[in-house]
Each structure stands twice: as C-alpha cells, then as structure tokens.
C-alpha positions as CSV (number, residue, x, y, z in Angstrom):
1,X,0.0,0.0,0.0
2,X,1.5,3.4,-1.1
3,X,2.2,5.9,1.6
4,X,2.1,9.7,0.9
5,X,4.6,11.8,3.0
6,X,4.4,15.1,3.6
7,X,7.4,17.7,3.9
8,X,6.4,20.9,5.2
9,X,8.8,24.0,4.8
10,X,9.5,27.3,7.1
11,X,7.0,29.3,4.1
12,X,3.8,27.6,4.8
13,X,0.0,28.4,5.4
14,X,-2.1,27.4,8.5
15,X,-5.9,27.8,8.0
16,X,-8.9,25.1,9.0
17,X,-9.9,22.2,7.9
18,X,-13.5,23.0,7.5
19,X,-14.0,23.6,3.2
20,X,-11.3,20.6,3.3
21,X,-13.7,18.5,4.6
22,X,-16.8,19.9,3.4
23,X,-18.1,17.5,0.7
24,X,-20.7,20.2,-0.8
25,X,-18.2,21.5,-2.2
26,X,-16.0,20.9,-5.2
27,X,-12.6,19.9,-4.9
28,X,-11.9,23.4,-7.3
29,X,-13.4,25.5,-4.9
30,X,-11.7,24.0,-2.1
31,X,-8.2,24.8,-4.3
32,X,-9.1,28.3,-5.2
33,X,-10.6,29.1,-1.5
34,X,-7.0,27.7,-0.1
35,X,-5.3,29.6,-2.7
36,X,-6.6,32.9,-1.5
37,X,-5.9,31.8,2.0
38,X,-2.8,32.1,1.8
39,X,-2.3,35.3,0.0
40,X,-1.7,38.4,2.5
41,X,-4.2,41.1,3.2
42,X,-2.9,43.6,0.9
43,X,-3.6,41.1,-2.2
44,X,-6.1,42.7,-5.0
45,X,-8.6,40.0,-5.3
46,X,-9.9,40.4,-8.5
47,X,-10.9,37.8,-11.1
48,X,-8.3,39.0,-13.5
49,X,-5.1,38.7,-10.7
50,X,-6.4,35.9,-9.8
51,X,-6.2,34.5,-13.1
52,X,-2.6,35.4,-13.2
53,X,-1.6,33.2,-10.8
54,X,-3.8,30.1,-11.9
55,X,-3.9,28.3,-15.2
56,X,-7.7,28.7,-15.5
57,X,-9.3,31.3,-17.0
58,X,-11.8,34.4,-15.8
59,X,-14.8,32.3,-16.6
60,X,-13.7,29.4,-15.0
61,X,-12.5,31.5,-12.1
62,X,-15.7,33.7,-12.1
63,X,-17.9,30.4,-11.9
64,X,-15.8,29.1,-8.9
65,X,-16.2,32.2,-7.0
66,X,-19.9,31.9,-7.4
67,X,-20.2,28.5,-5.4
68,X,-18.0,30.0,-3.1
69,X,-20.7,32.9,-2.4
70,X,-23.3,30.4,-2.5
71,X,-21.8,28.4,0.0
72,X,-21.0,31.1,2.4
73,X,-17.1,31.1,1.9
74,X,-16.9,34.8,0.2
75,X,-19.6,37.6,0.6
76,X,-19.1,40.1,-2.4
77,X,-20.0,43.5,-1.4
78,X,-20.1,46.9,-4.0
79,X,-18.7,49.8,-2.6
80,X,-20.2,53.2,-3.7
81,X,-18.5,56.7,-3.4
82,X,-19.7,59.6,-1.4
83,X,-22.4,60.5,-4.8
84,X,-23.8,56.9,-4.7
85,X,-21.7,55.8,-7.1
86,X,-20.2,52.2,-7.7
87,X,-16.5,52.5,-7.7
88,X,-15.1,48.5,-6.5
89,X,-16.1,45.0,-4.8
90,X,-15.0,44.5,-1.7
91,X,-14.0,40.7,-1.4
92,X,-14.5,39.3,2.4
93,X,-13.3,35.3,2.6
94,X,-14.1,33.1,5.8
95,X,-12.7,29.7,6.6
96,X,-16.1,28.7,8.3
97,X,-19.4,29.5,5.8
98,X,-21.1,32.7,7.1
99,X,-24.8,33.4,7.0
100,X,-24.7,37.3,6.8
101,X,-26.7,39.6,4.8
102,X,-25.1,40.7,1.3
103,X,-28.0,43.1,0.2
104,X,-26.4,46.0,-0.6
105,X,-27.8,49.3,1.2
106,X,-28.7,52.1,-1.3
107,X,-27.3,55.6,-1.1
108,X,-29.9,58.4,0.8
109,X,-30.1,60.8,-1.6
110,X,-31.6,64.1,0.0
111,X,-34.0,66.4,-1.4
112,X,-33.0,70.1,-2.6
113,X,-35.6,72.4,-0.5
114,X,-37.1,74.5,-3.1
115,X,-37.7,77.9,-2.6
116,X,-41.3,78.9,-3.7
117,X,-40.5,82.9,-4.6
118,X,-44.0,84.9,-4.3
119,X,-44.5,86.4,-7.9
120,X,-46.3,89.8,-7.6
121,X,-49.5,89.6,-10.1
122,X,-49.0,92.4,-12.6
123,X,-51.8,94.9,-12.9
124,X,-53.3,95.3,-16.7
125,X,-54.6,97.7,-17.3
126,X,-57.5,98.4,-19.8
127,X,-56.8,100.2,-22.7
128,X,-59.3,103.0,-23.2
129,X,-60.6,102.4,-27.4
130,X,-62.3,105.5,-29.0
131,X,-65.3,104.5,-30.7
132,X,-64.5,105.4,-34.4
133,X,-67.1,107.8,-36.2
134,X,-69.3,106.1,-39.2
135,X,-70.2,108.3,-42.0
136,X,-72.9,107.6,-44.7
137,X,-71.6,105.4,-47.4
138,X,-72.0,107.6,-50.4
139,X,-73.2,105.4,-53.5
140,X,-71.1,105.6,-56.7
141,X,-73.6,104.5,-59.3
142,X,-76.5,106.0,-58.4
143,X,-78.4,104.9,-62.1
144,X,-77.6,101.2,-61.1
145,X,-80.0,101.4,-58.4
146,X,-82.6,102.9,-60.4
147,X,-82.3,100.0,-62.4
148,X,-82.7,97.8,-60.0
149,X,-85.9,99.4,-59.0
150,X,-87.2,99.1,-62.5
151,X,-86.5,95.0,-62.6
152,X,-88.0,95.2,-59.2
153,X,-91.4,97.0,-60.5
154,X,-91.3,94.8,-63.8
155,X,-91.2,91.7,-61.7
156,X,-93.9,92.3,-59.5
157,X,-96.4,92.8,-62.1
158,X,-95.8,89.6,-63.9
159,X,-96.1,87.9,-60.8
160,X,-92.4,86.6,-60.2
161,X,-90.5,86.4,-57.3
162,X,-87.7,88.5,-56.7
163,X,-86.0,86.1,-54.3
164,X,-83.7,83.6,-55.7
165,X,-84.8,80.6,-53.4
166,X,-88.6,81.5,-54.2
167,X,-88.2,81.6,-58.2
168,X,-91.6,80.4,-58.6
169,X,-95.2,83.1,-59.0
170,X,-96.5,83.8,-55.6
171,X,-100.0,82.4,-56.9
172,X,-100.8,79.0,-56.4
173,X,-100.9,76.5,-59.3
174,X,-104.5,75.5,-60.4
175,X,-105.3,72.3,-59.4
176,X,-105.1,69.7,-62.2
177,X,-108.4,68.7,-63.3
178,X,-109.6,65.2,-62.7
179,X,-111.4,62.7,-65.0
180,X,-114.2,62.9,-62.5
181,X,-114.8,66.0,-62.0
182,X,-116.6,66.0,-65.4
183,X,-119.1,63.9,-63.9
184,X,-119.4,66.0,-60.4
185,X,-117.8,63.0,-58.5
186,X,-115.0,63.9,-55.9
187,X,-112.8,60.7,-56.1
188,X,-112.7,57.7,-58.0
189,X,-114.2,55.6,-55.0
190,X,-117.5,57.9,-55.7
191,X,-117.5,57.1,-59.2
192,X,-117.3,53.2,-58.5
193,X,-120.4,54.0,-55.7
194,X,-122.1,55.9,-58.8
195,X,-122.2,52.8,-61.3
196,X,-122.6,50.3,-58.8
197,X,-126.2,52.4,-57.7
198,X,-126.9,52.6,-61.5
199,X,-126.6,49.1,-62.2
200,X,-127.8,47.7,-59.2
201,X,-125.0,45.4,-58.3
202,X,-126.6,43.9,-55.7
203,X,-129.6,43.0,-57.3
204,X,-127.8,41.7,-60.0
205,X,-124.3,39.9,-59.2
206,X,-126.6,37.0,-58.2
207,X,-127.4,36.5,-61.9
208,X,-124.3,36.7,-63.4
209,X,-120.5,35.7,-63.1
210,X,-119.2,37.8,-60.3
211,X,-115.8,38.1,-61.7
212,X,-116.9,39.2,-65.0
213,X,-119.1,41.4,-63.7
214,X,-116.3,43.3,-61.3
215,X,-114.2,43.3,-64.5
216,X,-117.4,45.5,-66.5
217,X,-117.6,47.8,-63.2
218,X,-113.7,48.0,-63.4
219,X,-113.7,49.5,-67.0
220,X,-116.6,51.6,-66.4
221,X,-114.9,53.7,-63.1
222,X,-112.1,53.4,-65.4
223,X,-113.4,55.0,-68.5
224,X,-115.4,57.7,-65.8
225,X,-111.6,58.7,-64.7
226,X,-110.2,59.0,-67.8
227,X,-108.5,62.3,-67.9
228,X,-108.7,61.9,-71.8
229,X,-110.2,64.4,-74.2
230,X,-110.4,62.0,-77.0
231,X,-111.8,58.1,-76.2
232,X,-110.9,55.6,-78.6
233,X,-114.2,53.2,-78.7
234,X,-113.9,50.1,-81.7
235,X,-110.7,51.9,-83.6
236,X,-113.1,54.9,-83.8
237,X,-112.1,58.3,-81.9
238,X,-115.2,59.9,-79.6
239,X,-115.1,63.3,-77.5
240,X,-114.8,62.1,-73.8
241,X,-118.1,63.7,-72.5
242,X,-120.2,61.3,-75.6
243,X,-118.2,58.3,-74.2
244,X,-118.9,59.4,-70.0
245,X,-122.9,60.2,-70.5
246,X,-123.3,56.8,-72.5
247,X,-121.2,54.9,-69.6
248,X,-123.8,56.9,-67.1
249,X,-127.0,55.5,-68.5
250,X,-125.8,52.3,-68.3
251,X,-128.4,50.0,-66.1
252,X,-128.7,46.5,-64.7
253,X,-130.9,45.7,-68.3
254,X,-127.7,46.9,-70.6
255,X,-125.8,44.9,-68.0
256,X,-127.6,41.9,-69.0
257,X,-127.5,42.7,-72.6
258,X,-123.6,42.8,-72.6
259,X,-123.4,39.3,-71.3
260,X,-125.9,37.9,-73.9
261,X,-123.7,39.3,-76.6
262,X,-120.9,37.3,-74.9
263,X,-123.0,34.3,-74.3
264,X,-123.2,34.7,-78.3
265,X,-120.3,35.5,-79.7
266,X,-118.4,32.9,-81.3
267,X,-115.6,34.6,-83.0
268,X,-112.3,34.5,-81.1
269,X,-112.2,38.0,-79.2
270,X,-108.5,39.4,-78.9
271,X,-108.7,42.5,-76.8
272,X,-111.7,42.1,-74.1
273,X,-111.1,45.0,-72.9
274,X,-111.8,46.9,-76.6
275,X,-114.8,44.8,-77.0
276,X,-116.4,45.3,-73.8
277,X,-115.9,49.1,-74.1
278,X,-117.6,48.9,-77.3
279,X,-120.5,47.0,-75.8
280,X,-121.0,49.2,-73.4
281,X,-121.0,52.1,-75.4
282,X,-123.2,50.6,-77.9
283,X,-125.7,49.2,-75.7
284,X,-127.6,52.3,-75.1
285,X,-128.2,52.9,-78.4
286,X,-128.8,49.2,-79.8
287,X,-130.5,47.8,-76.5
288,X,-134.1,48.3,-77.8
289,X,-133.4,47.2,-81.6
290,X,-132.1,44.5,-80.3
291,X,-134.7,42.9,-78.8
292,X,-137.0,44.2,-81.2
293,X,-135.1,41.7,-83.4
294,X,-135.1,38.9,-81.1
295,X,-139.5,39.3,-80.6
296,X,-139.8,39.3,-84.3
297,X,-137.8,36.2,-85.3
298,X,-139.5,34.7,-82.3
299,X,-143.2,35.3,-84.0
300,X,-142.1,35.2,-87.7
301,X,-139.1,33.2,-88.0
302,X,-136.3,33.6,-90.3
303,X,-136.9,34.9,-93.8
C-alpha cells in the first residue's frame, strides 16, 4: 500500500480544515478558496489577478467564485463613493461558511428644498378704445340702383319672385283637373259608388259571373276617370263627355244585354277590354233594336 509523505517547509500556510472537509463543495473550490488563503491582506482579489496566478481562465475563475458565495465562503459587497456611485467589490473570505446579509444598502439621496418665490400679479390695465365715427356710405352709381328698381317694379307685375330661393309666382298652381270632375264625383271611390247604384249590383251579381261582372264595373270607373279628351271606342275616336254620358246611362238591363252578346259570340275575341268598351257604349243605343229583333224572329221566324 502506497504511503504519501508530507514535507512541510518554514513558508507555509495554516488555515482550517473546514471547506477541506466539506463534501458540498467541489474539490476546485476548495483549491481556489485555499489559494486565497494564503495570500496576504494587501492582495487585490480580483478575477483578473487571480487569473494570473492560476492556469484557469476568468470564466472558470468567475464560476468558482460563485459556489463559493453560494456556500457562504466569500460575501461580495459593492462599494459606492460619497455621490452613490459604484466604484469596486470589496471581497471578504471566511474559513467557516457565514450566514450574513449581502443586500447591498442604497445611497440616501436628499432632497434640494425649493424655494417657492412669491410672484407679484402684474396689474393690466385696460386700454381706453375710441369709438371710431361712421359716416354715410356715399353710393357711386347712383343709375344702377334705379335700375334695379325698375326689374324690381317689372317683376312684381308679372307675378315673379324676386328672391332667388322663391323663383316660382306667388299664386298657387291651379289644381289639375280630374277625370271625375266632369261627372261632379269627388274621387274615384265615388264614381265606382255611382255605377254600382246605376246598375244595381246587388240586385244583380246573383245572376251573373261575379268576376266578370267586377271586371265590366272596373272598365266603367275606369273610362269615368279618364283624364282623356279623346276616347278611342272600336278603332273609332269619340269626345270624352259622348263616351262618360253613355257609360252613365248604363243600367242592370244593358248589363244583361252585354253578357248575352258574350254568351253569343263565337268569333275568337283578342282584346276584351276593346270589346267590352264597345258593348258598353253601344248598348244604349242598340239595346231596344235589339230585342225588337229577337221578338220578331221569335213570331215570324227567319226569312
């Protein structure tokens, strides 16, 4: 078994055992924490001297240092100058871990007293204005105005505004006349009342289709309203007042005669609407000849 001897000279070191022995630690710590053990008092402990005398670097040096702070064997302290400033790191190394607080104590910094100076509040003073003096405005083109005055006059009697956002007469518009108002009706709702009463619709609409019958009372108010002065009636062209008094005299028995000429018609019809209009305005006027006709081929027959 090998046996280790050890020679110790006059230039030597005493310190404790403790971070010898201390097996949280690593065995580089314990080198570097021996190492600055033995250097005297006066020694600059800085990363970089340290460094110097050691074959490992800052990094490695700086990381050792740490574990050595962690473990209580250094406390690292930043001094600060008389203005607060940080000038160095004070280095303070134990042989026995320490428990001590490292939180560095921040400079008082006192507070300049202000002086609050009392400001004197000016005066102002209001400045007295004169009141400048208007004269008359004298006109320069005295004949312009007399123009004006004539436009003015010339306006007025034709009835026309003078104002640009009134351009219109001052008289109200005549109210547009109304197909109806031939006929002394007031609206077209009167009108449909007029020929309902002169054909007796309700009498009536029991005897007949109801649907054709609405569309004869249709044409009718229709025709009434017509604003027209000319009526077209079978491709002829009848004043509008002929057309309106036929339509008027129109009675449940010219009612019934339009739907026998439809019962009897047996040509195709292409406009209904023409043909009842002519019917209509025929049946006045052919009612009576009509049946005339139909009594005498009743009694005589045919020729």
């Amino acid at each position: 078994m090998a046996v280790f001897r050890v020679e110790k000279t006059k230039d030597y070191t005493v310190m404790a055992n403790h971070h010898l022995r201390n097996t949280e630690i690593s065995l580089k710590a314990k080198g570097l924490l021996s190492l600055m053990l033995s250097l005297p008092d006066n020694w600059d402990y800085t990363t970089k001297g340290l460094s110097c005398i050691c074959k490992d670097g800052i990094d490695s040096i700086n990381a050792t240092i740490k574990e050595l702070e962690t473990s209580g064997y250094l406390i690292r302290r930043r001094i600060r100058n008389d203005k607060g400033q940080l000038t160095t790191t004070e280095y303070t190394i134990f042989e026995k871990p320490q428990k001590l607080d490292t939180t560095d104590v921040p400079p008082k910094r006192e507070n300049p007293i202000l002086d609050n100076p009392m400001l004197e509040k000016p005066i102002l003073e209001t400045p007295i204005v004169e009141k400048p003096k208007q004269g008359e405005p004298i006109l320069g083109n005295p004949h312009q105005l007399s123009t004006n005055t004539l436009i003015t006059d010339l306006l007025n009697k034709e009835g026309l505004s003078i104002h640009p956002s009134n351009p219109y007469p001052s008289s109200t518009e005549p109210k547009k006349k109304m197909g109806y108002d031939e006929i002394g009706c007031n609206s077209a709702n009167e009108v449909k009342e007029l020929v309902l009463k002169n054909i007796e619709y309700e009498y009536i609409k029991h005897d007949h289709n109801c649907d054709q019958l609405n569309e004869i009372v249709d044409l009718m108010v229709e025709t009434l309203c017509s604003t027209k002065d000319v009526i077209n009636v079978s491709g002829d062209d009848y004043p509008a007042q002929l057309v309106k008094e036929k339509l008027l005299r129109i009675n449940s028995l010219h009612i019934g005669y339009v739907f026998e000429c439809l019962k009897k018609t047996t040509t195709y019809i292409r406009n209904i609407k023409r043909y009842l209009l002519a019917t209509l305005f025929n049946a006045p006027s052919t009612i009576d000849n009509y049946y005339s006709a139909l009594v005498k081929h009743d009694f005589y027959g045919a020729d």
